[in-house]
N, CA and C of each residue as an Amber inpcrd file, in Angstrom:
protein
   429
 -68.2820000  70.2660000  -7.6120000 -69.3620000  70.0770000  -6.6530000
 -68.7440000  69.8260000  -5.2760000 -69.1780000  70.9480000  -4.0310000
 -68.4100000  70.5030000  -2.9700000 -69.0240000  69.4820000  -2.5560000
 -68.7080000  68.6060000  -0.6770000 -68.7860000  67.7880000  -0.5540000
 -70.3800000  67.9220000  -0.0890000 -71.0250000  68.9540000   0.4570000
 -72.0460000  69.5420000   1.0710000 -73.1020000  69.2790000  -0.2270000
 -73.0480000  69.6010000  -1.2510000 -73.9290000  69.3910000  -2.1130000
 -74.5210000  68.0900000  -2.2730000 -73.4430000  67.1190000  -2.4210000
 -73.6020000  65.5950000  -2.4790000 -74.6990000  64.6850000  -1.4110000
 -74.7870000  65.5330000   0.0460000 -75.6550000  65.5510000   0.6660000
 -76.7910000  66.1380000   0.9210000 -77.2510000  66.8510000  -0.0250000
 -78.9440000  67.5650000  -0.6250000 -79.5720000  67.5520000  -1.3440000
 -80.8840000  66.8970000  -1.1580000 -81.6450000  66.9260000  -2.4940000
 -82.7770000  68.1630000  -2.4770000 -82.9020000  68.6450000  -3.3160000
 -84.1930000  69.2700000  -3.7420000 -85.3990000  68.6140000  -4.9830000
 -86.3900000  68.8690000  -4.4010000 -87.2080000  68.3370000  -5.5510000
 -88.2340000  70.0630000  -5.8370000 -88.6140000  70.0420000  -6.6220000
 -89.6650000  70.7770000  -7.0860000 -90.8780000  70.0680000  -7.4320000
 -92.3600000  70.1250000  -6.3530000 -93.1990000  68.8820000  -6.8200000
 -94.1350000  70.4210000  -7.6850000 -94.5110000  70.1590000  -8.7690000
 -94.9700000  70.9150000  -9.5560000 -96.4470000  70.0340000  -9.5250000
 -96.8890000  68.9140000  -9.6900000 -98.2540000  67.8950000  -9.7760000
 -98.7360000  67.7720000  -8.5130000-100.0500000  67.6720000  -8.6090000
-100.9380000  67.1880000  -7.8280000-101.7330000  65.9330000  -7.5180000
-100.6000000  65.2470000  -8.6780000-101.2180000  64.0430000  -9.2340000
-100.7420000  63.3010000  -7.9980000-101.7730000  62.2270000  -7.3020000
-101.1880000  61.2240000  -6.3170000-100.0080000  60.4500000  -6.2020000
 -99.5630000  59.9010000  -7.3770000 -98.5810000  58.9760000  -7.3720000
 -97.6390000  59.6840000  -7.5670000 -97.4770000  60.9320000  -8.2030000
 -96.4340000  61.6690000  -8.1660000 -95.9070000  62.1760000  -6.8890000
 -96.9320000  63.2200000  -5.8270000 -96.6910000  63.3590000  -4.9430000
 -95.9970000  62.1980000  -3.8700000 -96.5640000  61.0640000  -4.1120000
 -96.2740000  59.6240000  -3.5190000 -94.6910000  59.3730000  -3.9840000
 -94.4670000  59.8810000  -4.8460000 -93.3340000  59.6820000  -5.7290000
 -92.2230000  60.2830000  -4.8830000 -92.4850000  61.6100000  -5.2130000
 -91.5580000  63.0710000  -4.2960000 -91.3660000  62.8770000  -2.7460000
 -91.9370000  61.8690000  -1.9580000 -92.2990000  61.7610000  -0.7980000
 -91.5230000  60.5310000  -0.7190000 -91.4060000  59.5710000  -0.9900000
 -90.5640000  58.4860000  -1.3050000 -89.2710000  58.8230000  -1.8390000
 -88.9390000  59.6260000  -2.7000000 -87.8280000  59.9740000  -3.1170000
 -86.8190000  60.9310000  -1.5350000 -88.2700000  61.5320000  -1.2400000
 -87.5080000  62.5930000  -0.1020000 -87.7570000  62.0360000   1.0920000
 -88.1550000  60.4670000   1.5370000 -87.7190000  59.8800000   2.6710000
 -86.4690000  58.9240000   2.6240000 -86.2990000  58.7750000   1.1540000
 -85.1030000  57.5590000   1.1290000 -83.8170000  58.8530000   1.0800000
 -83.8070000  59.8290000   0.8350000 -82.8270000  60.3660000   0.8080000
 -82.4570000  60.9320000   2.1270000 -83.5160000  61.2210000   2.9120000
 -83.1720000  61.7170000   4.7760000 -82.8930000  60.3160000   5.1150000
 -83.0930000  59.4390000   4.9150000 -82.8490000  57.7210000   5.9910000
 -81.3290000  57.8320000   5.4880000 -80.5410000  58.0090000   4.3420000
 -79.8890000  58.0260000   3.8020000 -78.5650000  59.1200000   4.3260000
 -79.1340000  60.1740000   5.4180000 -78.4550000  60.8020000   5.9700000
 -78.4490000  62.3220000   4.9160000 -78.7940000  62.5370000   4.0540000
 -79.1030000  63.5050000   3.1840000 -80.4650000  64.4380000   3.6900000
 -80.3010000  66.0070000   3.2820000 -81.0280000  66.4080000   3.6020000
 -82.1580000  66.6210000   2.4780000 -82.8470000  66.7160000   2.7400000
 -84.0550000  67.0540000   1.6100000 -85.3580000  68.0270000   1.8810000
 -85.5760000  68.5940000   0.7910000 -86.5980000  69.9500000   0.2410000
 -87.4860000  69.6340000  -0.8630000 -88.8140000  69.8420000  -0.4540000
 -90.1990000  69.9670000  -1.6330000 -90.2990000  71.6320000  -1.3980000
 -90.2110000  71.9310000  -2.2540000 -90.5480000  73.3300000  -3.0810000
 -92.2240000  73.1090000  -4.0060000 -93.0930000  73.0320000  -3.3020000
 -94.5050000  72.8590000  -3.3700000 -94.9090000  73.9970000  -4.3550000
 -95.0350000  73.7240000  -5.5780000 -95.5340000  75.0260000  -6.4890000
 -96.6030000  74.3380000  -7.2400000 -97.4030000  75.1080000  -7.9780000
 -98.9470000  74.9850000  -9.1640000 -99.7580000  74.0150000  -7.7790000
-100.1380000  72.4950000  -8.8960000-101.2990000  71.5810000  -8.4410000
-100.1370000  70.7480000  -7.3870000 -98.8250000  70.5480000  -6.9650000
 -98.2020000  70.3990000  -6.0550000 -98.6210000  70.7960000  -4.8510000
 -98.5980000  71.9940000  -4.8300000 -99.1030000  73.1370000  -3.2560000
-100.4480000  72.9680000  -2.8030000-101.3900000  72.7610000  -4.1160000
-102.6720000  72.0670000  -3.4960000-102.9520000  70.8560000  -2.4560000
-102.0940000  69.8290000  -2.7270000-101.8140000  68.8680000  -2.2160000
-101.6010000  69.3770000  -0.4730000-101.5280000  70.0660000  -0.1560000
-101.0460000  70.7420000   1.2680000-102.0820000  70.8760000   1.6900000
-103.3400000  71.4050000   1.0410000-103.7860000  72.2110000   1.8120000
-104.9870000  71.7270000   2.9060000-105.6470000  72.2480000   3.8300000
-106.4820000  71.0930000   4.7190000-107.5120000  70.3440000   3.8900000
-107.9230000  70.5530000   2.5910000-108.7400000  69.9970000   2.0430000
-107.8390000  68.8320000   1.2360000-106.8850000  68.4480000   0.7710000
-106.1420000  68.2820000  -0.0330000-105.1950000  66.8950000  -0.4540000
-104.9030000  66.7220000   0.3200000-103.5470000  65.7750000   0.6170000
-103.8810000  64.4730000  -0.0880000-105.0110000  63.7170000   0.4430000
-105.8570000  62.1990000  -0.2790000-106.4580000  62.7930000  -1.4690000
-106.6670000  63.8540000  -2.1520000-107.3820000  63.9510000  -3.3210000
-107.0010000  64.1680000  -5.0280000-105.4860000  63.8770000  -4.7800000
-105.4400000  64.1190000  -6.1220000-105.1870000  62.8400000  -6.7240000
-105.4550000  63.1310000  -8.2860000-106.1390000  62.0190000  -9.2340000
-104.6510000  61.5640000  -9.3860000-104.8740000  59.9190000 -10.3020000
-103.6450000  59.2940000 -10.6600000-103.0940000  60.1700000 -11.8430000
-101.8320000  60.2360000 -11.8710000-101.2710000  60.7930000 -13.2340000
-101.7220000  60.1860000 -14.8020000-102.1890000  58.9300000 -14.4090000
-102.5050000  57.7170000 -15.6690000-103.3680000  56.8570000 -15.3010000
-104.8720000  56.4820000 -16.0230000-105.4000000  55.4560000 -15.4750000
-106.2270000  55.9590000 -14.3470000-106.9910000  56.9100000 -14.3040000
-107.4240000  57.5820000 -13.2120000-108.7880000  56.7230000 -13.2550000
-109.2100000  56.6400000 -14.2770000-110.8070000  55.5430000 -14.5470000
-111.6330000  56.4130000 -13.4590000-112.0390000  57.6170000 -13.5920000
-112.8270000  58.7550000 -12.6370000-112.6210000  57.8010000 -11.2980000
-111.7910000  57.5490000 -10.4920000-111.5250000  57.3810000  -9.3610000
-111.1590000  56.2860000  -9.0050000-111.6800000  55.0990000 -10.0400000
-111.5530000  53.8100000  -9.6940000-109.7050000  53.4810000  -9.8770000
-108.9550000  53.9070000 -10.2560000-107.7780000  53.9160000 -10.6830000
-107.1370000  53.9570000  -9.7470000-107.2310000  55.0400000  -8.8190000
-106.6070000  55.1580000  -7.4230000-107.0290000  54.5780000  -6.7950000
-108.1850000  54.3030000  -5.9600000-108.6710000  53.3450000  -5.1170000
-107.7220000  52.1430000  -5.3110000-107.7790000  51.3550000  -6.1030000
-106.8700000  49.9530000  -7.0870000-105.4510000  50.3470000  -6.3840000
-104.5970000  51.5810000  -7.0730000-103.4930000  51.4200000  -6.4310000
-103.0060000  51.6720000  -5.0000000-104.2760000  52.1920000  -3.9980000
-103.7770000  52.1720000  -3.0200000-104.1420000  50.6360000  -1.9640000
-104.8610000  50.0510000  -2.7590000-105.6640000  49.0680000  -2.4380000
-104.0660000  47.9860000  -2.2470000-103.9090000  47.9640000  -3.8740000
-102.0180000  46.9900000  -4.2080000-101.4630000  47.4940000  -3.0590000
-101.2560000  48.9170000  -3.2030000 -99.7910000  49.3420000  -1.8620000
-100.1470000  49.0200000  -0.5700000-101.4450000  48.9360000   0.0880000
-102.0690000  48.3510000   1.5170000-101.2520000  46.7560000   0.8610000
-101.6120000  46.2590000   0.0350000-101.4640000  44.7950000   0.1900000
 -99.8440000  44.4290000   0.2730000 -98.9360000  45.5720000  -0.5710000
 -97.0620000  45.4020000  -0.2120000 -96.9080000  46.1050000   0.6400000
 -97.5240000  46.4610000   1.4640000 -97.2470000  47.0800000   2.8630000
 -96.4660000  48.6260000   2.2680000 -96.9860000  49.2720000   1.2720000
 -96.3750000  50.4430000   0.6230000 -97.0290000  51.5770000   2.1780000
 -96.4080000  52.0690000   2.5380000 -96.8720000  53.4960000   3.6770000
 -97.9940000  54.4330000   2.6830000 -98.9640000  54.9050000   3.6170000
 -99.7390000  55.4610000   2.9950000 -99.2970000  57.2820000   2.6110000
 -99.7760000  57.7990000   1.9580000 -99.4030000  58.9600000   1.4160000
 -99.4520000  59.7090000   3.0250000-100.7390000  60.1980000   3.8460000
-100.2340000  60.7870000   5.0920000 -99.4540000  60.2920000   5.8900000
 -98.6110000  58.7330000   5.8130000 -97.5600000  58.1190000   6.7590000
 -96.7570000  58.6790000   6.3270000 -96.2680000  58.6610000   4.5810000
 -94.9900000  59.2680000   4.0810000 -94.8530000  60.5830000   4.7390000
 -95.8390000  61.6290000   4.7960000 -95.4210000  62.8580000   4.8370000
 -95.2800000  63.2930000   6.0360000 -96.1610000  62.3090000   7.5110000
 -95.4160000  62.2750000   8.4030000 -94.2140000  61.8560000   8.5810000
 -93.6800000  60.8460000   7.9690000 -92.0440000  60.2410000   8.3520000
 -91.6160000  61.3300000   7.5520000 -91.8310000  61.8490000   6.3430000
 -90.6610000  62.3280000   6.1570000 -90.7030000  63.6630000   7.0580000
 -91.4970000  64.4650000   7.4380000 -91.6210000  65.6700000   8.5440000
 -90.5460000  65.0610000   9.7700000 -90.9440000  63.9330000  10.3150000
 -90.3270000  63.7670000  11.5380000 -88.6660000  63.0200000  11.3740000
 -88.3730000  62.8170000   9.8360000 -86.8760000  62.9170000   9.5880000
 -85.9050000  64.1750000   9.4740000 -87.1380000  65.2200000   9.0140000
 -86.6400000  66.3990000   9.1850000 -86.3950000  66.7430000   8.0320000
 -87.3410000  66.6310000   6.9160000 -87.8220000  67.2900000   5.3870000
 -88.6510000  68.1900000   5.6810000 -87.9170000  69.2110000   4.7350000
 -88.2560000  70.5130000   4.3130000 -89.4370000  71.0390000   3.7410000
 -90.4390000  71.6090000   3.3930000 -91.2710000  71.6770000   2.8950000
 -91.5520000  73.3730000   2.4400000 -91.5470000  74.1630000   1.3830000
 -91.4710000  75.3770000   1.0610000 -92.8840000  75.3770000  -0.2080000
 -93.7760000  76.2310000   0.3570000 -94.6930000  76.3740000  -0.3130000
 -94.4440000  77.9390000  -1.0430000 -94.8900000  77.7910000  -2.3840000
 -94.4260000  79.0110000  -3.2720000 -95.6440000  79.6290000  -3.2870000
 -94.9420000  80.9050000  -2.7350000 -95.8390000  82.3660000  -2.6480000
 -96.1320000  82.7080000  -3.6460000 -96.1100000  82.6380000  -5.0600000
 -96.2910000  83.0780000  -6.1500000 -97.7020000  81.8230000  -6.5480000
 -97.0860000  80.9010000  -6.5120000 -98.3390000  80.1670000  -6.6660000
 -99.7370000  80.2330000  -5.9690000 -99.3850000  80.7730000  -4.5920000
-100.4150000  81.0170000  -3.7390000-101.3620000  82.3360000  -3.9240000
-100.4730000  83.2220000  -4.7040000-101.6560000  84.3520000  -5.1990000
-102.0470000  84.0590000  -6.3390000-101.1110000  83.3660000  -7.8870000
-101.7600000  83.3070000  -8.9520000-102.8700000  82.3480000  -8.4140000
-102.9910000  81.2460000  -7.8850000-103.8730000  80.2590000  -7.5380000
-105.1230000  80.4910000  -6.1800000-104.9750000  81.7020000  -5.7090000
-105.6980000  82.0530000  -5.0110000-105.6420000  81.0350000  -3.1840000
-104.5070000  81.1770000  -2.6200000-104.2540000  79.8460000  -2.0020000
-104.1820000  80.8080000  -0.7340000-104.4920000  81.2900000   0.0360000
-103.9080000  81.8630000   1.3950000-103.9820000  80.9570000   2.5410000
-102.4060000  81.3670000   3.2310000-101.6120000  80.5160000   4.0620000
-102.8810000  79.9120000   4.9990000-104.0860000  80.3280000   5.3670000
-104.4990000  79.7780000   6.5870000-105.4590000  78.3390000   5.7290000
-105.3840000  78.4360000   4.3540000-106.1370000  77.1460000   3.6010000
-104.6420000  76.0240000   4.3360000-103.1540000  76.4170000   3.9300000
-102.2890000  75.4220000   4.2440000-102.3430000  74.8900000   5.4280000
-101.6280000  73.1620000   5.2140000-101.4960000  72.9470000   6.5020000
-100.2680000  73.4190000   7.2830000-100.3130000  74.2970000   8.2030000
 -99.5120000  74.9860000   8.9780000 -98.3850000  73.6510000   9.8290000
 -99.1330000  72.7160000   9.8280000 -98.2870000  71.7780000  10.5920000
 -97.0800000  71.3610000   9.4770000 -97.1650000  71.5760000   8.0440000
 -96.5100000  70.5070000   7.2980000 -95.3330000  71.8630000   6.5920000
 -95.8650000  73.4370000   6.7170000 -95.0180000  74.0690000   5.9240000
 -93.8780000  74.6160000   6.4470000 -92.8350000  74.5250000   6.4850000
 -91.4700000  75.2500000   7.2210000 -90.9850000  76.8150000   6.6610000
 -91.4280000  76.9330000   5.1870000 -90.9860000  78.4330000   4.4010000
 -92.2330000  78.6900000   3.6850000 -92.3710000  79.7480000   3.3640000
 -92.9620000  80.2220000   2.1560000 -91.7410000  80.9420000   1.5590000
 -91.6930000  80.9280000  -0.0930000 -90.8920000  81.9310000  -0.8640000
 -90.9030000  81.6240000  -1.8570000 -90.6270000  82.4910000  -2.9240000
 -90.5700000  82.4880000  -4.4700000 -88.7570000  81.8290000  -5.3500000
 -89.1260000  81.6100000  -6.3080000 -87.9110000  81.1230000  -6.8440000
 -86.6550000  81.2170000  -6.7280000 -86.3050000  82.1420000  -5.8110000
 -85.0880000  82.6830000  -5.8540000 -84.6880000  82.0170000  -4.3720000
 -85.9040000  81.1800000  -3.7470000 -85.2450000  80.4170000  -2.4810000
 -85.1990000  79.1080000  -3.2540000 -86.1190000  78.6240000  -4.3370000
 -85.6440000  77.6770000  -4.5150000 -84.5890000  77.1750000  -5.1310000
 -84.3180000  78.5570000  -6.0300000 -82.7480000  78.5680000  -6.7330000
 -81.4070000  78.4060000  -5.4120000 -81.6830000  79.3460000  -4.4930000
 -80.8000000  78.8060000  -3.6090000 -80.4020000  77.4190000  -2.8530000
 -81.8310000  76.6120000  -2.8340000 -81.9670000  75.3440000  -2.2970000
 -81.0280000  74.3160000  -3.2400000 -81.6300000  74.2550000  -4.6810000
 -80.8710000  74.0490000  -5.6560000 -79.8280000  73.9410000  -5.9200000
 -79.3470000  75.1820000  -5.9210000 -77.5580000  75.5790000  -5.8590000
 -76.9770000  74.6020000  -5.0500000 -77.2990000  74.5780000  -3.9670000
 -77.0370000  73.7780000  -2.9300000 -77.0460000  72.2230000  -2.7940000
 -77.5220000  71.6670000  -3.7760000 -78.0880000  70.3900000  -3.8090000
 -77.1860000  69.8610000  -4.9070000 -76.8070000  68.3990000  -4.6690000
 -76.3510000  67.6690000  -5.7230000 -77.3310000  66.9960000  -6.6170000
 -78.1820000  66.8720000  -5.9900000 -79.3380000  65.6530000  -6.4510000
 -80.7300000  67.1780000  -6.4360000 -81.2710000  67.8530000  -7.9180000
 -82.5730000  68.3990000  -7.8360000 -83.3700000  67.6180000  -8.9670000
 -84.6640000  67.6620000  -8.7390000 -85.8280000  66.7800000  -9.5270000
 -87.0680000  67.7740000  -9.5980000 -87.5620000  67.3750000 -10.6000000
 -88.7460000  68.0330000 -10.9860000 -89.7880000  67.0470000 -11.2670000
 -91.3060000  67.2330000 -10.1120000 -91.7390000  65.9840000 -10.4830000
 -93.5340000  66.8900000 -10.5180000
């Protein structure tokens, strides 16, 4: 592993689930503060999460209690001063995280670019950029 790798993460956020995304977003701001570069490769109910309708709406992975579940945990994270899901994805944008929404997902899923938010996406491309991102990375996750 060269030394370049050791400094890249890639994640693949595959869920749409809140805390996950919350997850991938936390994972990929501690790793830019960290001096590392980092990439979400936005594919399936992940890429939804983008889009202008999108970002606050997806359900908890566990414990969803039709809505009451999330409300609760964002309620706790206001109270530990946890950053809210659109703070994360601004800090991590303005650390200078990557964001690649998959073109393949966007036609099986019926997603065209002008639903995305244009402010948050840097690439569109299919697997073979994220294999390259990958390659590249010491640290990849699938969340």
């Amino acid at each position: 592993m060269s030394e370049s790798e050791h400094e890249r993460m890639t994640l693949i956020l595959h869920s749409g689930d809140y805390d996950k995304v919350m997850s991938a977003l936390i994972l990929g701001n501690g790793a830019l503060a960290m001096g590392m570069d980092a990439t979400v490769f936005a594919t399936f109910w992940g890429l939804e999460r983008f889009t202008r309708r999108g970002l606050e709406q997806g359900k908890l992975s566990r414990n969803h209690f039709l809505g009451v579940g999330r409300w609760m945990v964002r309620r706790r994270m206001r109270r530990a001063h946890v950053a809210s899901l659109e703070r994360l994805l601004s800090d991590y944008k303005e650390l200078g995280g990557r964001l690649i929404a998959c073109e393949m997902t966007m036609e099986v899923m019926g997603i065209d670019r002008n639903e995305l938010r244009q402010d948050l996406i840097d690439e569109y491309g299919a697997i073979g950029t994220y294999i390259q991102e990958a390659r590249a990375s010491g640290i990849t996750l699938f969340i």
